[in-house]
C-alpha positions in Angstrom: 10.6 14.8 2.2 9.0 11.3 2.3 10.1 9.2 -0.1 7.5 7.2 -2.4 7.5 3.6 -0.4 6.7 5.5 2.7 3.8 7.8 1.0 2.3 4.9 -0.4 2.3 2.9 3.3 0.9 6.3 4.6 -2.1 6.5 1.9 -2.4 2.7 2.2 -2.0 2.0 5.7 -5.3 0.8 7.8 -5.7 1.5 11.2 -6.5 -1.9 13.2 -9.3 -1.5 15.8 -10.3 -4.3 18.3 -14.0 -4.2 18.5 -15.5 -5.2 21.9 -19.5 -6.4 21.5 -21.5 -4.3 24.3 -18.8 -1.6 23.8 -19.3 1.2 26.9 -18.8 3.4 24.1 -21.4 2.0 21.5 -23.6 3.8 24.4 -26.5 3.1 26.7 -29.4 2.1 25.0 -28.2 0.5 21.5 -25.9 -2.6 21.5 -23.8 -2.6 18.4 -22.6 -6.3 17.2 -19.9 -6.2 15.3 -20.0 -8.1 12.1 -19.0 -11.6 12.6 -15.6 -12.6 10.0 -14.9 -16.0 8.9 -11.8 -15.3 8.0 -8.9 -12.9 8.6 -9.6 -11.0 5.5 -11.8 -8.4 4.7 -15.9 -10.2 4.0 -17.5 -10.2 0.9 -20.2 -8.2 0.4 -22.4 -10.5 -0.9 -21.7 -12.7 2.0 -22.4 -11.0 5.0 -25.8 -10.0 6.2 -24.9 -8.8 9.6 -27.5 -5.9 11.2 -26.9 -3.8 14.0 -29.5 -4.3 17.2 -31.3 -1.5 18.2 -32.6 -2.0 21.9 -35.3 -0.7 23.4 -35.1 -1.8 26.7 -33.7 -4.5 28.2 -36.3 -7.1 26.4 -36.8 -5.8 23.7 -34.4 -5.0 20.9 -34.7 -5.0 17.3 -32.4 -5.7 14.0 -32.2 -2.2 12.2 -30.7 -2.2 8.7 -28.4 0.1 7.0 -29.3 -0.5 3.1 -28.1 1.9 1.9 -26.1 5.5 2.1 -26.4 8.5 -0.5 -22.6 9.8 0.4 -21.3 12.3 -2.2 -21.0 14.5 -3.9 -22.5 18.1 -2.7 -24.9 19.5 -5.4 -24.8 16.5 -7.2 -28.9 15.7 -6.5 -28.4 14.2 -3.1 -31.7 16.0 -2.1 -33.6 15.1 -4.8 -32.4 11.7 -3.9 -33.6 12.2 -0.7 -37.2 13.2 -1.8 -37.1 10.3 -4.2 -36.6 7.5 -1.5 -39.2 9.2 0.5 -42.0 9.2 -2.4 -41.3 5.7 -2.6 -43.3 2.6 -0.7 -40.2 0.9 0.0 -37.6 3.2 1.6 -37.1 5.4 4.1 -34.2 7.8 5.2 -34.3 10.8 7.6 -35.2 14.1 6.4 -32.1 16.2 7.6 -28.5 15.3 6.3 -26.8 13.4 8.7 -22.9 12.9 9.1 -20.9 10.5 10.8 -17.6 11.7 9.9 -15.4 10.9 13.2 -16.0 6.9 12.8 -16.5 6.8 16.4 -18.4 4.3 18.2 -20.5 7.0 19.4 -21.3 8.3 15.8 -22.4 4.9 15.0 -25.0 4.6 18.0 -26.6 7.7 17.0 -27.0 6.5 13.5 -28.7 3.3 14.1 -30.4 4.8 16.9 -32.3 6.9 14.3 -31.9 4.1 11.6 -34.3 1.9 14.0 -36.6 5.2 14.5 -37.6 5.5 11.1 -41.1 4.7 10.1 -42.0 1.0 8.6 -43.6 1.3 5.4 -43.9 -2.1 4.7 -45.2 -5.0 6.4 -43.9 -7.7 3.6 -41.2 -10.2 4.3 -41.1 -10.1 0.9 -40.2 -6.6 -0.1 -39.1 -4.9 3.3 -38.5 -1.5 4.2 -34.6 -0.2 3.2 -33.1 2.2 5.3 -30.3 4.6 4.1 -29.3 7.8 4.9 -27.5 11.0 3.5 -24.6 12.5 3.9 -22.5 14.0 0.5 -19.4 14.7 2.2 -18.8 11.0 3.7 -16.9 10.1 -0.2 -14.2 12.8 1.1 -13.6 11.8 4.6 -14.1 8.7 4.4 -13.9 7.8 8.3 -17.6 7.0 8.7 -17.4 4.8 6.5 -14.6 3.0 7.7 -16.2 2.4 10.6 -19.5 1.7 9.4 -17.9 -1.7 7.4 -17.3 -2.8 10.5 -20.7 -3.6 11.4 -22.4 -3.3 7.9 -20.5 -4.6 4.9 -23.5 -5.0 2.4 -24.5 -1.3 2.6 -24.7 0.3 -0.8 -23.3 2.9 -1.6 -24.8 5.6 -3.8 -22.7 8.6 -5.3 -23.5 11.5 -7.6 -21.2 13.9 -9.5 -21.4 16.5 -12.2 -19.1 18.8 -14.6 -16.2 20.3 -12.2 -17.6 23.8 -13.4 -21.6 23.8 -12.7 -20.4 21.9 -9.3 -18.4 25.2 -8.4 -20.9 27.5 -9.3 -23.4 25.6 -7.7 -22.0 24.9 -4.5 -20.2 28.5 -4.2 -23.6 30.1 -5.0 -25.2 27.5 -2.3 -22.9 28.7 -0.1 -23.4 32.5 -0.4 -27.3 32.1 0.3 -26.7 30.3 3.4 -24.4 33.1 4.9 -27.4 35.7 3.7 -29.8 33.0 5.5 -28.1 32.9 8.6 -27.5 29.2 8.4 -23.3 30.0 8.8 -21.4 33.5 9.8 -18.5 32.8 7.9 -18.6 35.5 4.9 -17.9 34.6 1.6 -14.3 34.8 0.3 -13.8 36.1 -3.5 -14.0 32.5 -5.6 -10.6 33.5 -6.8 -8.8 32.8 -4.0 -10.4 29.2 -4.3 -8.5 27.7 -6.9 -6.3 25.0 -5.5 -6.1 23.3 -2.5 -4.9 25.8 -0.1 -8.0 27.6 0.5 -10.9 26.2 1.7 -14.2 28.0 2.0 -16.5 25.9 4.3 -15.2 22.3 2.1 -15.5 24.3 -1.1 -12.3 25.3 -3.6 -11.6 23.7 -7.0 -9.4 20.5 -5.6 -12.8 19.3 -4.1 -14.1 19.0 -7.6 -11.2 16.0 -8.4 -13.8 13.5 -7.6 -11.7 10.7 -8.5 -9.2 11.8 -5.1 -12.0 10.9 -2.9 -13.5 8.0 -5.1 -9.6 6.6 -5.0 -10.2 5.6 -0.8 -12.6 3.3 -1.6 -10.2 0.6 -2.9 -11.4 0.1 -5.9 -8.9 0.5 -7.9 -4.9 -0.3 -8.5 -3.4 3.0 -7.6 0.1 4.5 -8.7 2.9 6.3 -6.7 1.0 9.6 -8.4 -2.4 8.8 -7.3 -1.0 7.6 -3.9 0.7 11.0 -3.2 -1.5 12.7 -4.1 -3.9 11.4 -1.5 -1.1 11.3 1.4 -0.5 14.8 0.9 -4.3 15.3 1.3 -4.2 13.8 4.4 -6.2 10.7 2.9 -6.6 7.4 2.7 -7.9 3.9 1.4 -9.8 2.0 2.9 -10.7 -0.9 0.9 -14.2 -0.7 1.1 -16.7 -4.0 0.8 -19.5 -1.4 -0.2 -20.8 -1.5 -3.5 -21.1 1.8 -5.6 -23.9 3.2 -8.0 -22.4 5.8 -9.5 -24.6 8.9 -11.7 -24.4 11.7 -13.2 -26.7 15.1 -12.1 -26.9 15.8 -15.7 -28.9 12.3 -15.9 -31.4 13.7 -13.5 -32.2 16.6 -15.0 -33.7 15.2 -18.1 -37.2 14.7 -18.8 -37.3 11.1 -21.3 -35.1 8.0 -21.4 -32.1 9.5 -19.4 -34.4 10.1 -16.1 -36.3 6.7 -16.5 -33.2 4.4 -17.2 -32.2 5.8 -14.1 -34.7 4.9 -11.3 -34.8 1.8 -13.4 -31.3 0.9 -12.2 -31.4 2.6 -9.2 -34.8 -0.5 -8.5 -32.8 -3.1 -9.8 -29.6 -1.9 -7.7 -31.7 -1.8 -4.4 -33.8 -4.8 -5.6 -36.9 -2.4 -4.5 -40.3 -4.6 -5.7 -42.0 -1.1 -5.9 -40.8 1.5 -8.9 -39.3 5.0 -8.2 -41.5 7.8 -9.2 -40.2 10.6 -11.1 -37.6 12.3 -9.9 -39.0 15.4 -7.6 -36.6 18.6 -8.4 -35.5 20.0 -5.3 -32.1 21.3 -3.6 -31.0 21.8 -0.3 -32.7 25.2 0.4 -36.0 24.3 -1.6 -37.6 23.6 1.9 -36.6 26.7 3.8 -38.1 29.9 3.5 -36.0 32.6 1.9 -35.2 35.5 4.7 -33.1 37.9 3.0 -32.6 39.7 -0.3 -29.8 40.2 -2.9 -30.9 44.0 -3.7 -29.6 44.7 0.6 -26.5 43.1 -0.2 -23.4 43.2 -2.1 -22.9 39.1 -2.1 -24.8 38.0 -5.2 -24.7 34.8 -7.0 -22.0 34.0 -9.6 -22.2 33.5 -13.6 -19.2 30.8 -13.5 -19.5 32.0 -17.5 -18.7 35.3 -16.7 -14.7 36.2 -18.0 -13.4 37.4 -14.8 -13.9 33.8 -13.8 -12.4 32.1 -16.7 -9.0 31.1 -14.3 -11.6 28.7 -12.2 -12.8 27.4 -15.3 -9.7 26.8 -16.5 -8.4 25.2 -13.2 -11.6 22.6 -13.1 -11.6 21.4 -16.9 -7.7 21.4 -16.7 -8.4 18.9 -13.6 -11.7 17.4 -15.2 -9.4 15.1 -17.9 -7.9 13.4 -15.2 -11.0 12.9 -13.3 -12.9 11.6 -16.2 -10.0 9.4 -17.2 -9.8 7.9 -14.3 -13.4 7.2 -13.8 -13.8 5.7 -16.9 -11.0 3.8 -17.4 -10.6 2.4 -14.1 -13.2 3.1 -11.7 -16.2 2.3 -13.6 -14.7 -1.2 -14.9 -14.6 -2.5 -11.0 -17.2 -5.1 -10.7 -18.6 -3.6 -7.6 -19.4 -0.5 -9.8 -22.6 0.3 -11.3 -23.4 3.1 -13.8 -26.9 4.5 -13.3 -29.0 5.0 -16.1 -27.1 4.4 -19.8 -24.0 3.4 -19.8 -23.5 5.7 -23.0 -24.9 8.9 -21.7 -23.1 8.8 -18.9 -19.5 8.3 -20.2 -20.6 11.0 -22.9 -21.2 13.6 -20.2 -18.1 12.7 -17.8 -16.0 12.9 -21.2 -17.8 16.6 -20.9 -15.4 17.0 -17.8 -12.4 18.2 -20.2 -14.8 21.0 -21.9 -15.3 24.1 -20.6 -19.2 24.3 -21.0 -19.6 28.1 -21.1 -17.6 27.9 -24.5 -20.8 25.4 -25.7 -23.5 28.1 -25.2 
């Protein structure tokens, strides 16, 4: 068994890459520059303003910009996220989910490639289109975005989450209507045999829900021995990120007065978008594909996560929610390159939420 210097080298360690400019393997037809460092450390943010190029041909070529990234959690309003940024006069993402989770130089071709593809929607030196894209498993393997900060270290980052419980339901259930839809073959297991981190049902069982496991590789934090094994035995890491975070909860999104607005509010002043967000469109990930099968022909059917033969997951993810609000509130959240969407209050009220089982509320 490892002792606890080595686990912590192993969660800590980062893997050094020489970059070569005109890499054969950035690809023919995009030449990725590297981010330039003045010193041997990692940049600041707020310093560097590197862009990939994006050529066309072999005159033409064009800065394309990688604003901004919506990269966790799954269920947690990515999509409506999505819809938002696309309602909006100022920013533009792509329509389909797209993951770079390898951190190859490969990966990173295609993503500018489509990055530099994307529509302008403004003209303005002044208030410029923002490019981002969406991908809400890139927070838990974090290899895309180790290799994205070495070409983009301004990027910001934008992460969602919501109680462990309604996350599990919600994603098991999201699951269960794509095997009925065709969209994967792999049938669903009982939600049972989920708990822990053993069993994995296409990136879904109860461990997943420890956001703060995934949030931990970003750096932001001081970690102990505790934290740090717990991410070596994961097989994770930290990266020490440059990339800011605006952190939210789903629950914000969902409501109808002050909670919603404060949001887009800070989600405008965290971009620095000129033009305001809309209100919020409410969508999911299957709102836009037509429904080809039937519950009554099967014997899959959604779960009530407040149902009593389910009370061990609930158990499991409240049990697991203290530590994750704890840790988000009294560490990550205090980082100055952290930002709370929406009010401060609400938000620490509902992540407090985390160590309540909320089918005991109804």
């Amino acid at each position: 068994m490892k002792d606890d210097a080595e686990l912590e080298n192993v969660a800590q360690q980062q893997p050094h890459q020489e970059l070569q400019q005109n890499s054969a393997a950035a690809g023919e037809g995009i030449l990725l520059l590297p981010r330039n460092d003045t010193t041997s450390g990692t940049e600041s943010s707020s310093t560097s303003t590197s862009n990939a190029m994006y050529k066309y041909d072999e005159e033409h070529q064009m800065e394309v910009q990688l604003d901004f990234a919506v990269v966790g959690f799954p269920k947690c309003g990515t999509t409506s996220l999505m819809n938002l940024f696309e309602h909006n006069h100022q920013t533009t993402m792509a329509r389909i989910e797209r993951c770079y989770r390898s951190g190859s130089d490969e990966e990173m071709k295609k993503l500018f490639q489509e990055l530099g593809e994307l529509p302008n929607k403004s003209n303005s030196s002044s208030s410029p289109t923002l490019r981002g894209f969406k991908c809400p498993t890139n927070i838990v393997n974090v290899d895309g975005l180790h290799k994205m900060k070495d070409y983009k270290s301004d990027t910001k980052l934008i992460v969602g989450i919501r109680h462990p419980v309604r996350w599990f339901e919600s994603f098991y259930n999201f699951r269960i209507a794509g095997y009925l839809n065709g969209r994967h073959n792999i049938k669903p297991p009982d939600p049972g045999t989920l708990i822990g981190r053993r069993n994995t049902y296409l990136q879904l069982n109860t461990d997943l829900g420890r956001f703060e496991l995934s949030l931990m590789q970003l750096g932001k934090t001081i970690l102990n021995t505790t934290d740090l094994v717990a991410l070596a035995e994961r097989k994770r890491r930290v990266i020490q990120s440059p990339f800011p975070v605006f952190i939210y909860a789903v629950e914000q999104l969902e409501d109808d007065g002050d909670q919603e607005e404060a949001f887009r509010k800070d989600l405008q002043t965290y971009l620095q978008v000129q033009h305001p967000f809309e209100k919020i469109p409410r969508s999911n990930a299957a709102s836009g594909r037509k429904k080809m099968f039937s519950y009554n022909n099967t014997s899959y059917r959604p779960i009530n996560i407040c149902e009593e033969q389910y009370i061990n997951i609930r158990n499991e993810l409240v049990t697991n929610g203290k530590g994750t609000a704890d840790w988000l509130l009294n560490h990550f959240v205090k980082h100055p390159d952290v930002m709370i969407g929406g009010n401060d209050d609400v938000f620490k009220k509902i992540v407090q939420g985390f160590a309540t089982d909320p089918c005991s509320l109804q």
